[in-house]
N, CA, C and O atoms as a GROMACS GRO file, in nm:
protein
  312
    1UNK      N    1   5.474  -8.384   0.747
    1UNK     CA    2   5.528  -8.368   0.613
    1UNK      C    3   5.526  -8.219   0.578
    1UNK      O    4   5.423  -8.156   0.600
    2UNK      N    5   5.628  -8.161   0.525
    2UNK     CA    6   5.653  -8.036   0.520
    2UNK      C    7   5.577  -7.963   0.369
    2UNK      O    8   5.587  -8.020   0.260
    3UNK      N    9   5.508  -7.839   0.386
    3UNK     CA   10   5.480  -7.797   0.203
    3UNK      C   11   5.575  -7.868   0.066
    3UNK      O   12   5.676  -7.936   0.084
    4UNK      N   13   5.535  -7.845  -0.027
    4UNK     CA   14   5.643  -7.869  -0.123
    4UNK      C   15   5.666  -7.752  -0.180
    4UNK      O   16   5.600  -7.648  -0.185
    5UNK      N   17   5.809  -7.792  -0.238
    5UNK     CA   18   5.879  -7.674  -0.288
    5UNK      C   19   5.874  -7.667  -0.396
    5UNK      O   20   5.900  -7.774  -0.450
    6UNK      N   21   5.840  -7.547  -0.496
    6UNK     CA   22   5.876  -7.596  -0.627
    6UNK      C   23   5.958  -7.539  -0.653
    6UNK      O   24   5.986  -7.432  -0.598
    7UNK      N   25   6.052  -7.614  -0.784
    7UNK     CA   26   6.192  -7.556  -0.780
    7UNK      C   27   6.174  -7.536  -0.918
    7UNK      O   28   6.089  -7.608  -0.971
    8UNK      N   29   6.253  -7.429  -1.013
    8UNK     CA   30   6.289  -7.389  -1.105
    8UNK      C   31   6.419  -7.436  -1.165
    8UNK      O   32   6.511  -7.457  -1.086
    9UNK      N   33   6.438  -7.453  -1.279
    9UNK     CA   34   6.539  -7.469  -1.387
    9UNK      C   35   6.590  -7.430  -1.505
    9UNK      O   36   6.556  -7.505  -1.597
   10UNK      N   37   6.669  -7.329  -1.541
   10UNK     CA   38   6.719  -7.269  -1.707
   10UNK      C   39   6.811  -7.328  -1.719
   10UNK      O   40   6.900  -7.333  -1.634
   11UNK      N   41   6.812  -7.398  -1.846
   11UNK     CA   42   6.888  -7.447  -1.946
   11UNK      C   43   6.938  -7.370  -2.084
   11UNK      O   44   6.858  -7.375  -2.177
   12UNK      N   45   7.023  -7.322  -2.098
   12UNK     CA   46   7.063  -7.286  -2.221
   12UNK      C   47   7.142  -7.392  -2.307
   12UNK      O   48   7.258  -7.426  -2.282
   13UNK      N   49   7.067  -7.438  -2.407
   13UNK     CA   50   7.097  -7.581  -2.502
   13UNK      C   51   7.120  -7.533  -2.659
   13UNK      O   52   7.017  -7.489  -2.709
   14UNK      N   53   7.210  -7.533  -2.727
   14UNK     CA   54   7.218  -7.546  -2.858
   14UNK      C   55   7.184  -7.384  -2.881
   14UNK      O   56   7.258  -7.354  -2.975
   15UNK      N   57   7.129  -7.296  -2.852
   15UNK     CA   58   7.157  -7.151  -2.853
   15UNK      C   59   6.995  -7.134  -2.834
   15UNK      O   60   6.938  -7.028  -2.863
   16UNK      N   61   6.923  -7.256  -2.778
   16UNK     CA   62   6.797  -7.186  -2.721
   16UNK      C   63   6.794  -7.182  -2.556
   16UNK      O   64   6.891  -7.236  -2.503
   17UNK      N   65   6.703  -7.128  -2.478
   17UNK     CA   66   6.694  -7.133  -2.327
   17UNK      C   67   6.576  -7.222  -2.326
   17UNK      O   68   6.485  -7.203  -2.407
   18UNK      N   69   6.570  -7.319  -2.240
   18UNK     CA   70   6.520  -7.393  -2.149
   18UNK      C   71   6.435  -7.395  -2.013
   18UNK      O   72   6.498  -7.425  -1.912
   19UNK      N   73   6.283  -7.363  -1.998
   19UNK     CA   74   6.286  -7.361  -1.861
   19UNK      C   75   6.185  -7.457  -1.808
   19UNK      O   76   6.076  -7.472  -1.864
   20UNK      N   77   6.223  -7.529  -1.689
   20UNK     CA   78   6.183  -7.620  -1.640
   20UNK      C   79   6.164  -7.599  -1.538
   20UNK      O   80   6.242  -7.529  -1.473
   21UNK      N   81   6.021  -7.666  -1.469
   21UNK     CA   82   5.988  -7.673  -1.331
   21UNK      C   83   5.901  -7.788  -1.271
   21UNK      O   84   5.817  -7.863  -1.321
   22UNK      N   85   5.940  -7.778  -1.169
   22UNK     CA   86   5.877  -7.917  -1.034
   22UNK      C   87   5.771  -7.915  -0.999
   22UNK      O   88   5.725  -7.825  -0.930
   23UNK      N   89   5.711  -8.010  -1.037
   23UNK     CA   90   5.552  -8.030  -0.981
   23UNK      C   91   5.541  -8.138  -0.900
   23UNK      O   92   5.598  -8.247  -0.908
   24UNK      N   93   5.458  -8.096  -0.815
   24UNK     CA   94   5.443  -8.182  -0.672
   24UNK      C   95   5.304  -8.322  -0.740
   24UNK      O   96   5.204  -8.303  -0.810
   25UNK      N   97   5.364  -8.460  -0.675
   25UNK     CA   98   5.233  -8.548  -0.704
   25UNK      C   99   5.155  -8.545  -0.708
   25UNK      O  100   5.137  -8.423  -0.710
   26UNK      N  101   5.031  -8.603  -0.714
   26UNK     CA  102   4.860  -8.606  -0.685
   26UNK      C  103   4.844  -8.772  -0.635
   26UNK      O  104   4.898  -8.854  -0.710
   27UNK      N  105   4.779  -8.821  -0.522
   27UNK     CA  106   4.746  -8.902  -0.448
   27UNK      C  107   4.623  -8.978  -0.549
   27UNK      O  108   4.532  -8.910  -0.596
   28UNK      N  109   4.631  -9.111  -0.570
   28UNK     CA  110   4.515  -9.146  -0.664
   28UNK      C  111   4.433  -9.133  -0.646
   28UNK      O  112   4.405  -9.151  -0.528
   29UNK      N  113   4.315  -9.091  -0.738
   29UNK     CA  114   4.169  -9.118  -0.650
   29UNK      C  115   4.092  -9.197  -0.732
   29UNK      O  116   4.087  -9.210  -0.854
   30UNK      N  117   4.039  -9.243  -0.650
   30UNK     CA  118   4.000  -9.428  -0.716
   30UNK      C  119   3.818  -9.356  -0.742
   30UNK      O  120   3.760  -9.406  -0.838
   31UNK      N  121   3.751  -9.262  -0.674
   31UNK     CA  122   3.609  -9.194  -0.736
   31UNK      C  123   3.630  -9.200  -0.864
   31UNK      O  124   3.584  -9.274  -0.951
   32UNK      N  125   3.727  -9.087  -0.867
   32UNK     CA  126   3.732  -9.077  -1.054
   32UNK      C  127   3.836  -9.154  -1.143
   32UNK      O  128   3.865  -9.133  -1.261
   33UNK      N  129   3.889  -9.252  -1.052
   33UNK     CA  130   3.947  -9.331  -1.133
   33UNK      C  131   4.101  -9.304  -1.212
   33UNK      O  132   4.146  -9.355  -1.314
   34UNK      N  133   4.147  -9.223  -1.136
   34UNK     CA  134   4.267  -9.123  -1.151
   34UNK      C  135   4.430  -9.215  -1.072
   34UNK      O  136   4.456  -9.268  -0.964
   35UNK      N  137   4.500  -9.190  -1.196
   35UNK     CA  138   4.582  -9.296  -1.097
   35UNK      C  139   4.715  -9.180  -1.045
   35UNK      O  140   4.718  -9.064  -1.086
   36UNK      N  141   4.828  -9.242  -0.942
   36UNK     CA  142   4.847  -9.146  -0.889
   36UNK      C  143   4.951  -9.074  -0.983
   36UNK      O  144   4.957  -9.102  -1.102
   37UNK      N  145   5.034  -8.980  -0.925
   37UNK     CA  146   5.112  -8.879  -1.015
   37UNK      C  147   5.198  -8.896  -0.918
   37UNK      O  148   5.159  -8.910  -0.802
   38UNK      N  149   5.352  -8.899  -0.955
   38UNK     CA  150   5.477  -8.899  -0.889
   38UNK      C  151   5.527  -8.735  -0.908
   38UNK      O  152   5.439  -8.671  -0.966
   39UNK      N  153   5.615  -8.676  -0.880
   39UNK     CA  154   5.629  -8.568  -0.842
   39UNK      C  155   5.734  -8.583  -0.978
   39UNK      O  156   5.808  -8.681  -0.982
   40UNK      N  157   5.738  -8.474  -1.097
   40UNK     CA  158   5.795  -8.476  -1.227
   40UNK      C  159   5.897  -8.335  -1.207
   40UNK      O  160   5.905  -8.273  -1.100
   41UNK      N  161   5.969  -8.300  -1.329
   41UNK     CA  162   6.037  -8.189  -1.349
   41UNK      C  163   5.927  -8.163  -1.520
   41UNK      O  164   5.959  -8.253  -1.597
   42UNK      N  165   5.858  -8.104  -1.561
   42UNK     CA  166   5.794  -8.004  -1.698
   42UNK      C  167   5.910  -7.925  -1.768
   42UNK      O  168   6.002  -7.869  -1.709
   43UNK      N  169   5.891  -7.929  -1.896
   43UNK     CA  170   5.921  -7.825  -1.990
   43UNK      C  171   5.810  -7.762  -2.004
   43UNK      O  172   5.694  -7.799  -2.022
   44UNK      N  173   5.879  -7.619  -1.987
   44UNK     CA  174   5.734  -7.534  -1.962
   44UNK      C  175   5.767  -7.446  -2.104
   44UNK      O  176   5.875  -7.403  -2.143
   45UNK      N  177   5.642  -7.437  -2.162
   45UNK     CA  178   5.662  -7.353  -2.324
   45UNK      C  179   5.549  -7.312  -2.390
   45UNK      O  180   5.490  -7.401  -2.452
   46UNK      N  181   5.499  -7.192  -2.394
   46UNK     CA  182   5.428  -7.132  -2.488
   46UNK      C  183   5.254  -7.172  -2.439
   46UNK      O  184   5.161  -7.192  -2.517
   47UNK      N  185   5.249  -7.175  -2.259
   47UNK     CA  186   5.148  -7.217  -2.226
   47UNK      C  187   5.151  -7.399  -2.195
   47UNK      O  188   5.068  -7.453  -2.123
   48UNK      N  189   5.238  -7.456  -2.249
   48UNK     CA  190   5.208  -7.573  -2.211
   48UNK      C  191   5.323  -7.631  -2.158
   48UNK      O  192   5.431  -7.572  -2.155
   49UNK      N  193   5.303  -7.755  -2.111
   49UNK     CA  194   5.435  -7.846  -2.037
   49UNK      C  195   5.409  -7.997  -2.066
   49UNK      O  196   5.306  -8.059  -2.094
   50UNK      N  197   5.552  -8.040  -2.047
   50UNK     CA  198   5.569  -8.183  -2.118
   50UNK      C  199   5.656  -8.257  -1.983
   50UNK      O  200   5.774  -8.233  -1.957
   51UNK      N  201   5.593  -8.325  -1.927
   51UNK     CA  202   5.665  -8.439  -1.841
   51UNK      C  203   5.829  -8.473  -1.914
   51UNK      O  204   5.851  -8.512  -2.028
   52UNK      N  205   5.929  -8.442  -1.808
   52UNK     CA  206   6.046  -8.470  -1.855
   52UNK      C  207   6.109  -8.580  -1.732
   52UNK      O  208   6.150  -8.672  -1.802
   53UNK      N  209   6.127  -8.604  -1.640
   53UNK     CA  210   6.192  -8.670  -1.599
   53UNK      C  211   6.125  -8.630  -1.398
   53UNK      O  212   6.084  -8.522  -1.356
   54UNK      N  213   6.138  -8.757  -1.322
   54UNK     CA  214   6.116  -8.736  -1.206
   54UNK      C  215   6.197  -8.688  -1.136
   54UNK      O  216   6.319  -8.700  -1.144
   55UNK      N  217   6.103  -8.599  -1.022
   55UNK     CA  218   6.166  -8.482  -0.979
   55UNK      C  219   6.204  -8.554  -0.830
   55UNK      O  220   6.115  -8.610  -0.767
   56UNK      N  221   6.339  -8.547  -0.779
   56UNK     CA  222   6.386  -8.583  -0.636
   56UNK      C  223   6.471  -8.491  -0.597
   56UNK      O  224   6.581  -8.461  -0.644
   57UNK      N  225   6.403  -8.440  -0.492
   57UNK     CA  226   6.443  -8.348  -0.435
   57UNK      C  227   6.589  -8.306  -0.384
   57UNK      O  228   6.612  -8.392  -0.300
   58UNK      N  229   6.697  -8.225  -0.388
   58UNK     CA  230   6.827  -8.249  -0.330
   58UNK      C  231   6.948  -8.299  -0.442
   58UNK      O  232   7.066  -8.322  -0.416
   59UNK      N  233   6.869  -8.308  -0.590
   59UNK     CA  234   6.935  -8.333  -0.715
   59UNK      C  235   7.014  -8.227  -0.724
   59UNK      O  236   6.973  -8.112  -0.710
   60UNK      N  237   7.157  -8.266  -0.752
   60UNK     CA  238   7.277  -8.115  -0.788
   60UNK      C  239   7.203  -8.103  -0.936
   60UNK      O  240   7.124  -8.167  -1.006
   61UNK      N  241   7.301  -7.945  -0.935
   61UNK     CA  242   7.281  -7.876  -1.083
   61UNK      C  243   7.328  -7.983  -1.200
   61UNK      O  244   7.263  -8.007  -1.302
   62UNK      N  245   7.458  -8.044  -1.164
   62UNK     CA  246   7.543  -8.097  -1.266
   62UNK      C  247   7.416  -8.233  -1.335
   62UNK      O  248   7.392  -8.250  -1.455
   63UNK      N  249   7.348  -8.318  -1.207
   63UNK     CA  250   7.274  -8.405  -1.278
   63UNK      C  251   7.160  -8.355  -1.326
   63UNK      O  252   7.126  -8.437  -1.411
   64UNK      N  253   7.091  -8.281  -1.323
   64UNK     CA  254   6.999  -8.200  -1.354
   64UNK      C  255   7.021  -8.129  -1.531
   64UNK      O  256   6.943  -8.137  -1.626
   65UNK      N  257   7.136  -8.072  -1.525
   65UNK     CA  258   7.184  -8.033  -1.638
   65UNK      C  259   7.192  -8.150  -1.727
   65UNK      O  260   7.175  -8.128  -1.847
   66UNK      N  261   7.217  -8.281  -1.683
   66UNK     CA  262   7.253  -8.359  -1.753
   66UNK      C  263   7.122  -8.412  -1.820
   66UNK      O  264   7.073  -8.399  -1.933
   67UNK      N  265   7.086  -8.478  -1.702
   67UNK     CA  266   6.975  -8.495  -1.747
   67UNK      C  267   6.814  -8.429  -1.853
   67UNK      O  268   6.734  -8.484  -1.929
   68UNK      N  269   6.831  -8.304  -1.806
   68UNK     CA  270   6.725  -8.248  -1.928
   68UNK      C  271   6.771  -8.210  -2.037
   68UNK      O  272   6.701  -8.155  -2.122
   69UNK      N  273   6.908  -8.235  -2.053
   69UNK     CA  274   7.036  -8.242  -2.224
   69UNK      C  275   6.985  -8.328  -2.296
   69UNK      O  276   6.928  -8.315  -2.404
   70UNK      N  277   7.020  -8.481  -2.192
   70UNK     CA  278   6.953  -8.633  -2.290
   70UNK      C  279   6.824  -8.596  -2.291
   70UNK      O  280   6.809  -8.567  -2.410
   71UNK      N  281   6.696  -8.574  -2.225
   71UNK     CA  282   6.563  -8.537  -2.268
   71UNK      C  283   6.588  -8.463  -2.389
   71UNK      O  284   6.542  -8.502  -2.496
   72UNK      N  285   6.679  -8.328  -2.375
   72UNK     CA  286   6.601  -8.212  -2.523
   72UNK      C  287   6.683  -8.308  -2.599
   72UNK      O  288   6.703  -8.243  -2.702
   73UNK      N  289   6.732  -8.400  -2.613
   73UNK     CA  290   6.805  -8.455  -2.727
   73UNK      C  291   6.765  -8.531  -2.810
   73UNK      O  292   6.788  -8.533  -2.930
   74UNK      N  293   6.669  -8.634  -2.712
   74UNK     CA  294   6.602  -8.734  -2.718
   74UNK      C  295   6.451  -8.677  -2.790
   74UNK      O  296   6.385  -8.732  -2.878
   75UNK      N  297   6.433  -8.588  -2.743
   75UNK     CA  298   6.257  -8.546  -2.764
   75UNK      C  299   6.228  -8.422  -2.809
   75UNK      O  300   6.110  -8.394  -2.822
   76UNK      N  301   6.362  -8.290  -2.852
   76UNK     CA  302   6.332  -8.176  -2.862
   76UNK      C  303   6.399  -8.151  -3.024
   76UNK      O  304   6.360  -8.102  -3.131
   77UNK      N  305   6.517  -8.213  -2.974
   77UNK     CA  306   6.642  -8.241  -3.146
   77UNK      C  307   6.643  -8.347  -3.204
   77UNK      O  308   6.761  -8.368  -3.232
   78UNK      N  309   6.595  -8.412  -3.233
   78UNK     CA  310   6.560  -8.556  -3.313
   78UNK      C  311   6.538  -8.520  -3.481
   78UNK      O  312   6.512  -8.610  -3.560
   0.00000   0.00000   0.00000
């Protein structure tokens, strides 16, 4: 199994910028009772990040774009 990549994303939405990035899973661990983590795309902002949508690798720009539109729409412009 090869490293993971993390990949980057700018969005310019509604006249703000957007930036998003790929975080690789975490394997559960049943010691501490941790369940596992699927590999996500973050809104990254002001120190912190917000789970936006799962990250699969080989996604074009166009669905990508699309997709974190309905997120900021859904969860950023409400």
């Amino acid at each position: 199994m090869g490293k993971y990549t993390v990949e980057q994303h700018r969005l310019t939405h509604r006249g703000r910028e957007f930036h998003f990035v790929s975080y690789e899973g975490q394997a559960a661990n049943e010691k501490r009772k941790q369940p596992a983590i699927a590999p996500a795309w973050f809104l990254m902002n002001a120190g912190r990040r917000w789970e936006v949508v799962p990250h699969l690798p080989g996604q074009n720009e166009e669905e990508l774009q699309r997709m974190f539109t309905d997120w900021l729409e859904t969860n950023v412009f409400v």
